[in-house]
Phi, psi and omega in degrees: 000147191288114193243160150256120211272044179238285165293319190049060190263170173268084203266171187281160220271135179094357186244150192227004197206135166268098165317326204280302194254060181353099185187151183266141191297133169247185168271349176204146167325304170306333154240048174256179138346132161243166176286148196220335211170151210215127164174202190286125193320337176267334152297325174282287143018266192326310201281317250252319199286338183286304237245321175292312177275016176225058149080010191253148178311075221207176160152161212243123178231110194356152175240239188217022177244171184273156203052008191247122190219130217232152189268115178255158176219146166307134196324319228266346203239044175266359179280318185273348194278327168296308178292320159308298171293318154334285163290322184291353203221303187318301187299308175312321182282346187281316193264338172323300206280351176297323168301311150332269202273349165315303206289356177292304201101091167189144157311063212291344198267342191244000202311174183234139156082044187245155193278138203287137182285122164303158187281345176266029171276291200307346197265327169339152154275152157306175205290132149258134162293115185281114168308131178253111162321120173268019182256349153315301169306315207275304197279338224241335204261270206327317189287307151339298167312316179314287184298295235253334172270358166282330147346285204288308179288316145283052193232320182303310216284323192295272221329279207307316183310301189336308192271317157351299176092017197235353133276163184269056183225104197237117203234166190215137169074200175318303171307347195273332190269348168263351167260354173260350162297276173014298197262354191256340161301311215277300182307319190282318132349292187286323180299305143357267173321322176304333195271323152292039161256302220287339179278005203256289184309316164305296193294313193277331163305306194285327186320292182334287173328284183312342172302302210282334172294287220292340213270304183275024176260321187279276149013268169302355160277332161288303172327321182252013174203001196216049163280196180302306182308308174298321166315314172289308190297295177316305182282018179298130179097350174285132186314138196235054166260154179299146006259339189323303167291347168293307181289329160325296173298325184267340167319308205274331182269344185276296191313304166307302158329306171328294175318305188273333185226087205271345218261015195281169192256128191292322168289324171302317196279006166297294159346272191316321189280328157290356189267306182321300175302320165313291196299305192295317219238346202298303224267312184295320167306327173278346171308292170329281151006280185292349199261284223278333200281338168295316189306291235279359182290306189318302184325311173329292215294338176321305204294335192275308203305283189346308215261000000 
């Protein structure tokens, strides 16, 4: 029988979709989506907007206390979804107590007695930062514009109908010339705005442009100084479990990146540096992966003969 692995009711033979929790219906519990992280909806949300941009599979559905809403991930990408959220949650607490002791007045870098970083916190990546695309941005100004001087112009056009006499909407004496100066302010307004969303689109088109030659100069500057081989060469000796090697490797590409482009917007050179990595490493992470999740079957099945 078919169950959902959200709600986890159960359905009759022939149904392939939960409407309630919009999610395709599996044959066992065990391989649908799980709840990975569990809180409040605007945190659920942000990892879920984290967790998308960086290709893993997700989405966020109530849970089962009240005000409580919780982030599922596909079985296969729960591992790299983790290793994320890791770094992703590690960073927010690191900048919460930093916010803390700024508002304290402390020194958070010279404070006695502050507590020693573990090696995998030092090995973590900083917080990822969500890229914003500028043709996105750029497209995000246009539409604006779009709207608001269409607003604005049929909005001039009701007034002279108004003032006219040519609707059946009829005002008299001072009020009728003081509510249509008003509303021919506030539409003339929109209009305004519109044509500076349009200088918002223009300044975000050439950014875009000029982005995208440097992202395939940096691109192709990786390529040449950041395979795999080197990259492998540097981490020799290193443990080569998940996530450990994972923040190793993405460590080693931000660092390079620093270095040559130091001056890059901390979310793009994030991008790159997970895009990079992606390229290099996607197909050996799942490799991987499926490798650790084989020991640990063994391990299992060792330990249930054994007892």
């Amino acid at each position: 029988m078919p169950w959902c692995p959200v709600c986890k009711n159960e359905y009759r033979e022939g149904y392939t979709h939960c409407n309630d929790c919009d999610v395709d219906l599996v044959d066992s519990l065990e391989e649908g989506p799980r709840a990975l992280i569990s809180g409040a909806e605007y945190d659920m949300n942000q990892m879920a907007e984290l967790l998308q941009s960086k290709d893993v599979e997700c989405f966020v559905r109530p849970g089962q206390r009240k005000d409580e809403f919780e982030l599922y991930v596909t079985e296969e990408h729960a591992e790299r979804a983790t290793a994320y959220l890791q770094s992703y949650v590690q960073a927010m607490m690191q900048q919460q107590e930093k916010e803390r002791r700024a508002a304290m007045g402390m020194d958070a870098d010279t404070e006695d007695g502050a507590d020693a970083e573990t090696q995998e916190e030092q090995q973590a990546p900083e917080p990822a930062v969500l890229y914003e695309d500028k043709n996105n941005k750029a497209e995000d100004a246009k539409s604006s514009a779009i709207a608001l001087i269409l607003v604005g112009g049929l909005g001039l056009v009701f007034i002279i109908l108004l003032v006219l006499d040519y609707l059946p909407i009829h005002l008299f004496g001072l009020g009728k010339y003081l509510v249509s100066a008003i509303m021919a302010t506030m539409f003339l307004v929109f209009i305004a705005m519109g044509f500076s969303s349009i200088k918002t689109y223009k300044k975000y088109l050439g950014i875009a442009e000029e982005e995208q030659k440097n992202i395939e100069q940096i691109m192709d500057l990786l390529a040449q100084h950041m395979s795999r081989e080197v990259i492998d060469i540097k981490l020799a000796g290193e443990p080569e479990e998940m996530p450990q090697i994972y923040y190793s490797r993405l460590a080693l590409i931000k660092e390079f990146l620093e270095v040559h482009y130091g001056g890059l917007e901390p979310a793009l050179l994030e991008k790159l540096a997970d895009d990079w990595y992606e390229e290099l490493y996607s197909k050996d992470d799942e490799a991987l992966l499926a490798q650790e999740e084989a020991a640990e079957g063994s391990e299992e099945e060792v330990s249930e003969e054994e007892e």
